[in-house]
C-alpha positions in Angstrom: 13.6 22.8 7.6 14.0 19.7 6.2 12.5 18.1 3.2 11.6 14.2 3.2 10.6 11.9 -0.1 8.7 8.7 1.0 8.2 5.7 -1.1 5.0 3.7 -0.8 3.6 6.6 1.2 -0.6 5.2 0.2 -1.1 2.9 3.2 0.2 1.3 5.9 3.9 2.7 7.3 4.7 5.6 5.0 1.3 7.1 4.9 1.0 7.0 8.8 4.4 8.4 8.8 4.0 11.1 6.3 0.6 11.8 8.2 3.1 12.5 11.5 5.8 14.4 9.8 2.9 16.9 8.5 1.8 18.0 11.4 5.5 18.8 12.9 6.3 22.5 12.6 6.6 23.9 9.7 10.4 25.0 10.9 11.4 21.5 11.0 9.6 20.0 8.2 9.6 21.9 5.0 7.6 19.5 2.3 6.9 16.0 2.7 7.2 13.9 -1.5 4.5 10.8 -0.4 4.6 8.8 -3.0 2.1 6.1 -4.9 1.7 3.9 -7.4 -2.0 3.9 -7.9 -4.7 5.8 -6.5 -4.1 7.4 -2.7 -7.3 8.8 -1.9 -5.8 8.8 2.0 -2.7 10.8 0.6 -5.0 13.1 -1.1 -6.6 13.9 1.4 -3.8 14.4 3.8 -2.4 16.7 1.1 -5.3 19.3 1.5 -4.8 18.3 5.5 -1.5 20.0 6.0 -1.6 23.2 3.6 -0.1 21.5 0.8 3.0 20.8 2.6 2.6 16.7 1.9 3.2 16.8 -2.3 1.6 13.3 -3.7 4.2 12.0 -6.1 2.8 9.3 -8.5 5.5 6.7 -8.5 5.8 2.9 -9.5 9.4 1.5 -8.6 9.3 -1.1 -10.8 9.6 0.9 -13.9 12.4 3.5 -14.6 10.0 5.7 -16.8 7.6 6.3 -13.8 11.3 6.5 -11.3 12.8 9.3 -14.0 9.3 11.1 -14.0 9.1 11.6 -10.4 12.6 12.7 -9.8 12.3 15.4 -12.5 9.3 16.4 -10.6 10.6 16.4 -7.6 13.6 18.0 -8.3 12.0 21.2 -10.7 9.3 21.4 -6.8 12.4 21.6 -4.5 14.0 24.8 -6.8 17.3 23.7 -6.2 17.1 23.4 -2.6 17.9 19.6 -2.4 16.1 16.9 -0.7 17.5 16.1 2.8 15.8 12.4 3.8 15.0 9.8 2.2 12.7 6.9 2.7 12.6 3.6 1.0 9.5 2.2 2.5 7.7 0.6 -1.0 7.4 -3.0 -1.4 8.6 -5.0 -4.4 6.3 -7.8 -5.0 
């Protein structure tokens, strides 16, 4: 079971690929971290989609408060399990 965090996760690429890794079996794909810098209604709603196994991390990678707060968040939901894959999908404008 594997456990992905996806940057930029609202629209576009990563919410069409967090949309596809929810709906993979649960043994391969443990919890999907979608994150978002504003509102994801989309993500939201894909949230309640897939049991609660897509997590909606609010996230803005352009400033280190918001970065620190989702990795503490992140890391207190995984329980010391780790976090397998990474994505770096968000864009910098």
């Amino acid at each position: 079971m594997a456990s992905y965090f996806i940057t930029g996760a609202s629209r576009g690429f990563g919410l069409a690929l967090a949309r596809e890794l929810a709906f993979l079996p649960a043994a391969d794909v443990s919890k999907i971290y979608a994150t978002a810098r504003g509102d994801a209604f989309n993500l939201e709603e894909l949230a309640k989609q897939s049991s609660r196994r897509v997590i909606v991390v609010k996230l803005d990678v352009t400033n280190q408060a918001s970065i620190s707060q989702a990795a503490a968040d992140v890391k207190a939901n995984l329980e010391g399990k780790g976090l397998d894959i990474l994505i770096n999908n968000a864009g910098i404008c």
